[in-house]
C-alpha positions as a Markdown table, in Angstrom:
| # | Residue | x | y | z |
|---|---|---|---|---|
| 1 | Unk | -38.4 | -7.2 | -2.7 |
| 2 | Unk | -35.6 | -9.4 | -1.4 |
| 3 | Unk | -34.2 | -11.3 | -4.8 |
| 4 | Unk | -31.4 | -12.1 | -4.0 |
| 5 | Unk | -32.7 | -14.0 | -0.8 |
| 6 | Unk | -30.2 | -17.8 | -1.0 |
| 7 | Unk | -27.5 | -16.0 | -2.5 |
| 8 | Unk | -24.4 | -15.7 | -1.0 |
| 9 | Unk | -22.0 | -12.8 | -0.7 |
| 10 | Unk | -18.3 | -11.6 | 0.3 |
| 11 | Unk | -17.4 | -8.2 | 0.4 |
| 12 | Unk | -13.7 | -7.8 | 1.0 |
| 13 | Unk | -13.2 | -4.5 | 2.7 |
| 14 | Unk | -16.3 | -3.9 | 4.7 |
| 15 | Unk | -15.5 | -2.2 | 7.6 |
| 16 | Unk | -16.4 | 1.3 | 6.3 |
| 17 | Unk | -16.7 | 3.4 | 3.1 |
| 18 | Unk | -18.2 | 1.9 | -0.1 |
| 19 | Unk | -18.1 | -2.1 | 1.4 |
| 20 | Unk | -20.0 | -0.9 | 4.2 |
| 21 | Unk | -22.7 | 0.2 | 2.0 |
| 22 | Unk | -22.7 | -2.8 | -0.2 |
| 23 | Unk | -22.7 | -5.3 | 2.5 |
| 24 | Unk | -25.1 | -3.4 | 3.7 |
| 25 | Unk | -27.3 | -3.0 | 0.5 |
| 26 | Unk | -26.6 | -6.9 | -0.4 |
| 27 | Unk | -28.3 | -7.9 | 3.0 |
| 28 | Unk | -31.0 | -5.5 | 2.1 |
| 29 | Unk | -31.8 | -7.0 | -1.3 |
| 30 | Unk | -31.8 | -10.8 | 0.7 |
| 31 | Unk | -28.4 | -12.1 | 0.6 |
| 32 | Unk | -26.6 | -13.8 | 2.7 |
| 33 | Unk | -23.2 | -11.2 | 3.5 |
| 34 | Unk | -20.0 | -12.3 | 4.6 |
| 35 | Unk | -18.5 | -9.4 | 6.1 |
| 36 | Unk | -14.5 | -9.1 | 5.7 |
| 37 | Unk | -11.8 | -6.9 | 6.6 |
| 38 | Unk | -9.2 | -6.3 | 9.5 |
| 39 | Unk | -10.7 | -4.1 | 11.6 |
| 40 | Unk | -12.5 | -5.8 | 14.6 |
| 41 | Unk | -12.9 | -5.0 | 18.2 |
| 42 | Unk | -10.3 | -4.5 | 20.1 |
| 43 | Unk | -7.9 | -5.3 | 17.1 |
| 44 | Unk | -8.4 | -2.1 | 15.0 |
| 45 | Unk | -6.9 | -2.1 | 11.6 |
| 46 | Unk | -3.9 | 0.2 | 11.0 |
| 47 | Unk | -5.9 | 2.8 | 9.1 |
| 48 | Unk | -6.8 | 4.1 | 13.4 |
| 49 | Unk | -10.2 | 4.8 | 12.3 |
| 50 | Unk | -13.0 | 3.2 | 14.9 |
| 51 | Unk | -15.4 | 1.4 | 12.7 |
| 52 | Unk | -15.6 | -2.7 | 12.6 |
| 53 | Unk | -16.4 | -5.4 | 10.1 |
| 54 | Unk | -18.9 | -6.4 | 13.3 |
| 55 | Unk | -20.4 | -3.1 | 13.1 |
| 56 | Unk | -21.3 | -3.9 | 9.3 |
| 57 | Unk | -22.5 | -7.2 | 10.2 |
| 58 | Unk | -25.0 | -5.6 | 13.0 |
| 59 | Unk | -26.1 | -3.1 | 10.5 |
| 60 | Unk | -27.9 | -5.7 | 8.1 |
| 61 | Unk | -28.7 | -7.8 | 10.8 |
| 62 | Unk | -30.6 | -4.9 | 12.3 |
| 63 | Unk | -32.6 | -4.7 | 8.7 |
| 64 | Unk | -33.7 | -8.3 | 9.0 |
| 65 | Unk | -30.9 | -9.6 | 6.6 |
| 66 | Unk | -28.1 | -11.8 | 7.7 |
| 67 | Unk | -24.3 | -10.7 | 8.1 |
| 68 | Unk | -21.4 | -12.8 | 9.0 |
| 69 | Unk | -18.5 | -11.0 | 10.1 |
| 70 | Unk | -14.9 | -12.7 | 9.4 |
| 71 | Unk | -11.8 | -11.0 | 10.1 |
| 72 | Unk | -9.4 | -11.7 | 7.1 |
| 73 | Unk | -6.1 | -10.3 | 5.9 |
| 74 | Unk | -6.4 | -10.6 | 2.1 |
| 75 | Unk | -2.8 | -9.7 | 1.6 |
| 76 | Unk | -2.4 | -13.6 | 3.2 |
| 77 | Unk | -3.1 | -15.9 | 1.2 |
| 78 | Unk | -4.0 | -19.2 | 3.7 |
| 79 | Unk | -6.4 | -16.2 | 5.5 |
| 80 | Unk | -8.4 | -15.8 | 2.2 |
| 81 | Unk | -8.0 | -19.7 | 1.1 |
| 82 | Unk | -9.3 | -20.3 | 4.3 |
| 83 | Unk | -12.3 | -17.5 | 4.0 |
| 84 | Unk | -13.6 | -19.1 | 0.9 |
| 85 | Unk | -13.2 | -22.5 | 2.3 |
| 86 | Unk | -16.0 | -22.0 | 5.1 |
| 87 | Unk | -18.5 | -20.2 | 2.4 |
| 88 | Unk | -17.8 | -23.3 | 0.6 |
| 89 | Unk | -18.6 | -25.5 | 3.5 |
| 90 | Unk | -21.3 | -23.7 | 5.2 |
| 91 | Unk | -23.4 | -22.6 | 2.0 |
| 92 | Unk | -22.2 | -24.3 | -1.3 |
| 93 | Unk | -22.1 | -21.6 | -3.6 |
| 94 | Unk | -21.1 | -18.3 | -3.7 |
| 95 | Unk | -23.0 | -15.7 | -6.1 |
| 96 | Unk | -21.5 | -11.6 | -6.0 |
| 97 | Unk | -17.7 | -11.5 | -4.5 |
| 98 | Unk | -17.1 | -7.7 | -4.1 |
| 99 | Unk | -13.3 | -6.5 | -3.7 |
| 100 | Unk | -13.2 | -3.3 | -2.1 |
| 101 | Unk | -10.0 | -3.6 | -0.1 |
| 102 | Unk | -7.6 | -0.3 | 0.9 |
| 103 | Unk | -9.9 | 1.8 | -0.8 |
| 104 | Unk | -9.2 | 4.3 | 1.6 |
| 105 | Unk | -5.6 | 3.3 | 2.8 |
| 106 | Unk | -3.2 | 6.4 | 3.9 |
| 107 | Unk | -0.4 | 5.0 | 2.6 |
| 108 | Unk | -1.6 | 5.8 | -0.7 |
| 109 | Unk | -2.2 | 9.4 | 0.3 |
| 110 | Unk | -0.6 | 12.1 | -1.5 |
| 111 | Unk | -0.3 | 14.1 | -5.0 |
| 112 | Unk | 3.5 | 14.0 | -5.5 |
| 113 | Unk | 5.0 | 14.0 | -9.1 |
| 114 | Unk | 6.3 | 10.5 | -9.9 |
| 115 | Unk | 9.5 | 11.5 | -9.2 |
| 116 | Unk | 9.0 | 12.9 | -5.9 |
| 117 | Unk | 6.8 | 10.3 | -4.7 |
| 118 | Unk | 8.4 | 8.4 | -1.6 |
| 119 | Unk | 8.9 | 4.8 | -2.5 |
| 120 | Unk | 9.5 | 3.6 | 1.2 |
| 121 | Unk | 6.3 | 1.6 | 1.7 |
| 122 | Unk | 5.7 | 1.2 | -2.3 |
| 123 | Unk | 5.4 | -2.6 | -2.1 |
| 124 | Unk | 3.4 | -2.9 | 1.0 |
| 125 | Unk | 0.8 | 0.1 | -0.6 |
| 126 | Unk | 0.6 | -2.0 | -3.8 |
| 127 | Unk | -0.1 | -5.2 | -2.0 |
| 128 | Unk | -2.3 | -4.3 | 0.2 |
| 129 | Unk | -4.8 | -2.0 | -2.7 |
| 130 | Unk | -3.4 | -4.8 | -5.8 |
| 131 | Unk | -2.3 | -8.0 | -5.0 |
| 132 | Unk | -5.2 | -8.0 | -2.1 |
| 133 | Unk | -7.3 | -8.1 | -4.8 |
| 134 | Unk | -5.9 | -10.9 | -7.0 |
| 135 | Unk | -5.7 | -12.9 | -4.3 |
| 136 | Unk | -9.4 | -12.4 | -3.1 |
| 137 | Unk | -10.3 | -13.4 | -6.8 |
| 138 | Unk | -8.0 | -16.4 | -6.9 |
| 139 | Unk | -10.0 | -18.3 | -4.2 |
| 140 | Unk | -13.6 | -17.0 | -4.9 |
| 141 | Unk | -13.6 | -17.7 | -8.8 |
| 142 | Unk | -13.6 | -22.0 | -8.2 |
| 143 | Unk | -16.5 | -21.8 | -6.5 |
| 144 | Unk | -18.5 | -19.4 | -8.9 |
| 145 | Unk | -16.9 | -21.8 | -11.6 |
| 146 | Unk | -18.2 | -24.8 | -10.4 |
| 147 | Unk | -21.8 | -23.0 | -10.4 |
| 148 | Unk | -21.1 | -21.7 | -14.2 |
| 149 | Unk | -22.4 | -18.5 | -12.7 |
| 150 | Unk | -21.9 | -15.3 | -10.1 |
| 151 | Unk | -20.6 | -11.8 | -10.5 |
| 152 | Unk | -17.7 | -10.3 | -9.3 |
| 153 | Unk | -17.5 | -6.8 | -9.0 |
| 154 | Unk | -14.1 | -4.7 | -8.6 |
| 155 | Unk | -14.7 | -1.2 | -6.9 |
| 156 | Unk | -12.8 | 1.4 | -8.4 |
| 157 | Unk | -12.1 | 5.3 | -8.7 |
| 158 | Unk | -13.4 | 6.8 | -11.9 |
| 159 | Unk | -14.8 | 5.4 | -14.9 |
| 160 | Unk | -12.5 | 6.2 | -17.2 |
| 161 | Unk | -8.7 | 4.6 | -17.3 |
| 162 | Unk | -6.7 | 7.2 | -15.3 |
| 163 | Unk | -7.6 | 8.0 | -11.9 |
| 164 | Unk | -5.9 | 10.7 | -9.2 |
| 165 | Unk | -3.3 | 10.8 | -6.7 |
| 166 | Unk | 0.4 | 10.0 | -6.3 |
| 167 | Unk | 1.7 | 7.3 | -8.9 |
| 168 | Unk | 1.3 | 4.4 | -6.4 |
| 169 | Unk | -2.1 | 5.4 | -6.3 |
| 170 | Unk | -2.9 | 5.6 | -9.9 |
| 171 | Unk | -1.2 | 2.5 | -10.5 |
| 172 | Unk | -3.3 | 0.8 | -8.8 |
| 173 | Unk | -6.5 | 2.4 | -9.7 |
| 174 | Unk | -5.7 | 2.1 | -13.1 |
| 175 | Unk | -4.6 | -1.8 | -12.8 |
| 176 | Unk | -8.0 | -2.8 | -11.1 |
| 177 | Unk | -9.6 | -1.6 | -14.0 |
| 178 | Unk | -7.2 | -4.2 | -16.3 |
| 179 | Unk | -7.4 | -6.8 | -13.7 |
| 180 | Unk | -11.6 | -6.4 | -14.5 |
| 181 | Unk | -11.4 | -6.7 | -17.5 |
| 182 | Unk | -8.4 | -9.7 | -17.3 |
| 183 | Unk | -11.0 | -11.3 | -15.3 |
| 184 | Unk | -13.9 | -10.6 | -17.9 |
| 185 | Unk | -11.6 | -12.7 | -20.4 |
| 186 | Unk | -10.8 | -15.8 | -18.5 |
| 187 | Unk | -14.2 | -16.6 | -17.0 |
| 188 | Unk | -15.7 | -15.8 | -20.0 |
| 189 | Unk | -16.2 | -19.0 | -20.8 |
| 190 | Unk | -17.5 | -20.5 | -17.2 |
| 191 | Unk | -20.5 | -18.1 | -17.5 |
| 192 | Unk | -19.3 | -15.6 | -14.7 |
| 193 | Unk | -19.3 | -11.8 | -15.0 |
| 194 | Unk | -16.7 | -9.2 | -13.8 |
| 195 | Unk | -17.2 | -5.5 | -14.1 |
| 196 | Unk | -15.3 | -2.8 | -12.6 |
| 197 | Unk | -17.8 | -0.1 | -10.5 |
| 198 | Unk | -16.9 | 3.4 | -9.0 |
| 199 | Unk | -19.0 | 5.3 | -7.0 |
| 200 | Unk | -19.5 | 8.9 | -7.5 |
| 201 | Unk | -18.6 | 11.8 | -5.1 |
| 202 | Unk | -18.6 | 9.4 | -1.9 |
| 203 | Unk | -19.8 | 10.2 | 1.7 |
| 204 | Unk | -17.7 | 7.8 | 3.2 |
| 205 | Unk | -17.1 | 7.9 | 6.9 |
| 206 | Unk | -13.7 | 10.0 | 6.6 |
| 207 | Unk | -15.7 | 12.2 | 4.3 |
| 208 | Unk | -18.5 | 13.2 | 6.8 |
| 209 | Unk | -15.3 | 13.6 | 9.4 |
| 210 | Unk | -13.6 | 15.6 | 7.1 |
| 211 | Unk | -16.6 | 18.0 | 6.3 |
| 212 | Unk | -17.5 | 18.1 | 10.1 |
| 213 | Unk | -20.8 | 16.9 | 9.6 |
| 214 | Unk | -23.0 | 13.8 | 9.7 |
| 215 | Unk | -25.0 | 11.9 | 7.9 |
| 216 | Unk | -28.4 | 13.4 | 9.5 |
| 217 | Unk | -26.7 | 16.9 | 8.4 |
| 218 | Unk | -24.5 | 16.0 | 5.6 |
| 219 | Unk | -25.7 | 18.9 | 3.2 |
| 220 | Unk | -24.3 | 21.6 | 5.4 |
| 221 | Unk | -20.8 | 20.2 | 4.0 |
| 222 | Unk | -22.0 | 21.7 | 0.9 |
| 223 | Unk | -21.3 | 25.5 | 2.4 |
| 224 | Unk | -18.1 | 24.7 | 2.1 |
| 225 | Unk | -17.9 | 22.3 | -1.6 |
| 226 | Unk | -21.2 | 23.0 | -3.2 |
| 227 | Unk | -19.8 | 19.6 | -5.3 |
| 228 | Unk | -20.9 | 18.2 | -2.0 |
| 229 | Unk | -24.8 | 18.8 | -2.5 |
| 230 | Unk | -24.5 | 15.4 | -5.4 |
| 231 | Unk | -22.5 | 13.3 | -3.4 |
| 232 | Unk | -24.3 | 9.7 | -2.5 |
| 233 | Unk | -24.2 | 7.8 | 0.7 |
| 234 | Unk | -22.3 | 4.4 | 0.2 |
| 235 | Unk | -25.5 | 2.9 | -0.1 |
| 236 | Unk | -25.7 | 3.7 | -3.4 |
| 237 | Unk | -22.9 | 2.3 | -5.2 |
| 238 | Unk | -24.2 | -1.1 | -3.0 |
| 239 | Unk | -27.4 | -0.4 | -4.6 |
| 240 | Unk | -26.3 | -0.9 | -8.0 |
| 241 | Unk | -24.1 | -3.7 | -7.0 |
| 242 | Unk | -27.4 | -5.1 | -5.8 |
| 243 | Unk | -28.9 | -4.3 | -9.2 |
| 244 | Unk | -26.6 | -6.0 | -11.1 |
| 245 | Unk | -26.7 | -9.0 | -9.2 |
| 246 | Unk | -30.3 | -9.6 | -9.8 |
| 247 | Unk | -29.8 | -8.6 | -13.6 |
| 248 | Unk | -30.1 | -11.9 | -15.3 |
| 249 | Unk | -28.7 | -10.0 | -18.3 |
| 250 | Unk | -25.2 | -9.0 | -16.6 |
| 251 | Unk | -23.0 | -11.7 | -18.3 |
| 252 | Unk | -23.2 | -9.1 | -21.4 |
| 253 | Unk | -21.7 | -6.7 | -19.0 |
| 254 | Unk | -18.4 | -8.5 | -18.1 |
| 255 | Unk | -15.7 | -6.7 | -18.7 |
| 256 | Unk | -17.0 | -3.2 | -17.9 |
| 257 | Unk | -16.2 | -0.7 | -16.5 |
| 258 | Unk | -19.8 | 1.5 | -15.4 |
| 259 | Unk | -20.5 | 4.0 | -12.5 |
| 260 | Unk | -23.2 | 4.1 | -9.6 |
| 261 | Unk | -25.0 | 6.5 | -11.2 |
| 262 | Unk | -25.0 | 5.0 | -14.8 |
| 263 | Unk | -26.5 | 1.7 | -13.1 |
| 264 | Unk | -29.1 | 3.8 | -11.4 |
| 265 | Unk | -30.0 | 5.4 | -14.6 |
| 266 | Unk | -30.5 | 1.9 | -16.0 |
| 267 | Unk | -32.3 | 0.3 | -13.1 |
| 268 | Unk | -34.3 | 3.0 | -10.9 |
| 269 | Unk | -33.3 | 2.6 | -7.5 |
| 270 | Unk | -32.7 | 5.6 | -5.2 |
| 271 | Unk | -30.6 | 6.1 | -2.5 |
| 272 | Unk | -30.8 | 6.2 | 0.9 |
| 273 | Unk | -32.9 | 9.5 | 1.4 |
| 274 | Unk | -35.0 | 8.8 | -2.2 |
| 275 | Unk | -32.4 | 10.9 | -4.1 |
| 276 | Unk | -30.6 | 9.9 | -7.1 |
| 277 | Unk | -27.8 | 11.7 | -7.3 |
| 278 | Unk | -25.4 | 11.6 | -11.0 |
| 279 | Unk | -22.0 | 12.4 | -10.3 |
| 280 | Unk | -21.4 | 12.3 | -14.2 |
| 281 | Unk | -24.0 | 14.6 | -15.2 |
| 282 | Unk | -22.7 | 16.8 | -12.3 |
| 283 | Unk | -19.4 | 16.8 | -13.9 |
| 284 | Unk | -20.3 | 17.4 | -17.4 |
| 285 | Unk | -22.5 | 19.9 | -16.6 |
| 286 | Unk | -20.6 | 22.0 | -13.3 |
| 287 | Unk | -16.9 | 20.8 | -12.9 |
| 288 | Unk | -15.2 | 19.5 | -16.3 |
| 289 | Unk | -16.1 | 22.6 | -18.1 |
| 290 | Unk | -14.5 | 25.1 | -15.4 |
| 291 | Unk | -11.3 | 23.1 | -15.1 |
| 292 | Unk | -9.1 | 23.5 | -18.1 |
| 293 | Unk | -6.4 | 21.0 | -16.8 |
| 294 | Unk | -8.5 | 18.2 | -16.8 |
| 295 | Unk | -10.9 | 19.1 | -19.7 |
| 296 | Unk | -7.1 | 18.7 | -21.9 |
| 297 | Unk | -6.5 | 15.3 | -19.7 |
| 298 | Unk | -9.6 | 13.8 | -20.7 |
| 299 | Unk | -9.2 | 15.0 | -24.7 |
| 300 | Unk | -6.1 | 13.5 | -24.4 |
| 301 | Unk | -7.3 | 10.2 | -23.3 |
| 302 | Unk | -9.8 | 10.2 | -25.9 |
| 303 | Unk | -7.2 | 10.9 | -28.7 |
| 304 | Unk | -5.0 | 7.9 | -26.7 |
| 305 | Unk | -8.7 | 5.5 | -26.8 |
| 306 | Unk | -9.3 | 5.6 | -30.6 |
| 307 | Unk | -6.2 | 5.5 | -31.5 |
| 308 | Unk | -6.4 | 1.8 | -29.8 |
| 309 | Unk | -10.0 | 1.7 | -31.0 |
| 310 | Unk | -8.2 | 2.2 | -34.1 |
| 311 | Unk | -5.5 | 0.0 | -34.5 |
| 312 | Unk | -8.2 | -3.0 | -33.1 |
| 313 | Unk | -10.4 | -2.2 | -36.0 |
| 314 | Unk | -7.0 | -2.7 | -38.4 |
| 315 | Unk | -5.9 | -5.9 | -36.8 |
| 316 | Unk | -9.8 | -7.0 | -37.7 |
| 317 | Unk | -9.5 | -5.7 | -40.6 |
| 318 | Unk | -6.5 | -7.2 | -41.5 |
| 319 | Unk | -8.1 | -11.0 | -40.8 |
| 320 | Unk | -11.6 | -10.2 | -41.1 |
| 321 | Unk | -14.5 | -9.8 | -38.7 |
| 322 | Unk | -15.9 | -13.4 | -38.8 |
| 323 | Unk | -15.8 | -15.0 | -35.8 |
């Protein structure tokens, strides 16, 4: 069933990885796609990695669906003004944005302490996985506005606050789940939704690379991670984008932050081979409980959570709970 056929869709950032898959699973659900990102060809992104934002586009053309393929540099501002000007012109409306820019940038590589992190390219890491971001939103929350509907959806790592890597990584993890729920706040009252989603263990493009297999073959990467036996294709995460597009119920979602596989619990869909793999049953049941390091880390953010949790309750307290 197509429901989302009329609507309209970005997805910043889908040349590959988990925007690929979304584009990909929007146009599959009906929507129209606008496919964005820098790569194109014969103008590959920096990244040196061969897949295109026309590839994308093909790929739910292919499926019957309609892709649009845009090259856009949403660290420039009159790039995405411009973007958002043409949906506006061409279709009226605009119903899911999904940011899922430099979710796979090399300049963020790296597990360096804080304080042996090198700095060089810190402000061109942070705008091109951050700022990107805010600006994307900036342009594409008018026109959901104006509508008094539409869903924007932040791609993220994790669904809890912290995430991994160097601290130019984490920061901007972590602030993509704020800026969600920032977002949440402010167009609460214009009847639009933002959430913050992370896919589970992800077989990205880089990921089959690294692994030395394919997507035909891709379970013979679990001889060497048997982790890699519950990974999901990046069709899945666009799945549940999908899902919670067509959810007439996902206003009372805004301001979350939820998982591929807690979305597939909810709504039933499969991925691309009929699976349904859960990353965070996985984890609770096979990797948290033989890793002592992160078992303390995640007691530790639970002891830092209700300790907020529980100064909230006293400010209510404090004023009462009316509203």
């Amino acid at each position: 069933m197509q429901s989302l056929k009329g609507k309209v869709a970005v997805v910043a950032g889908a040349t590959r990885g988990a925007g690929r898959g979304i584009a990909r699973a929007l146009g599959e659900a009906g929507a129209t796609v606008y496919c964005t990102g820098r790569s194109v060809r014969g103008n590959p992104s920096p990244y040196g990695r061969p897949e295109t934002i026309e590839e994308t586009a093909e790929l739910i053309n292919a499926l019957g669906g309609v892709g649009i393929a845009i090259r856009v540099d949403h660290t420039i501002e009159a790039e995405v003004k411009a973007l958002f000007e043409r949906v506006d012109r061409e279709h009226g409306r605009l119903d899911v944005l999904v940011n899922s820019i430099a979710g796979e940038d090399p300049i963020l590589g790296g597990w360096t302490s804080f304080w042996e992190t090198d700095l060089q390219n810190a402000v061109t890491a942070l705008r091109q996985a951050l700022l990107s971001h805010v600006i994307t939103a900036k342009y594409a929350a008018p026109l959901m506005i104006k509508k008094r509907r539409g869903l924007i959806a932040e791609v993220i790592e994790g669904d809890l606050l912290f995430s991994s890597g160097n601290v130019l990584a984490q920061l901007a993890k972590f602030s993509l789940k704020g800026f969600a729920v920032t977002m949440a706040e402010e167009l609460r009252k214009h009847r639009v939704a933002a959430i913050a989603i992370t896919p589970g263990y992800l077989r990205s493009e880089s990921m089959l690379q690294h692994f030395g297999v394919t997507e035909e073959n891709w379970r013979e990467g679990g001889k060497k991670d048997k982790n890699f036996l519950e990974s999901e294709s990046p069709l899945f995460i666009g799945r549940a984008i999908a899902a919670l597009a067509q959810n007439p119920k996902v206003f009372t979602r805004s301001g979350d932050i939820t998982s591929s596989w807690e979305v597939a619990r909810e709504h039933g869909f499969t991925d691309a081979d009929g699976r349904r793999p859960d990353w965070g049953k996985h984890g609770e049941e096979n990797v948290i409980p033989s890793l002592k390091w992160m078992k303390e880390g995640i007691q530790r953010h639970v002891d830092w959570l209700e300790r907020l949790s529980q100064r909230g309750k006293q400010y209510l307290g404090a004023k009462g709970t009316e509203s």
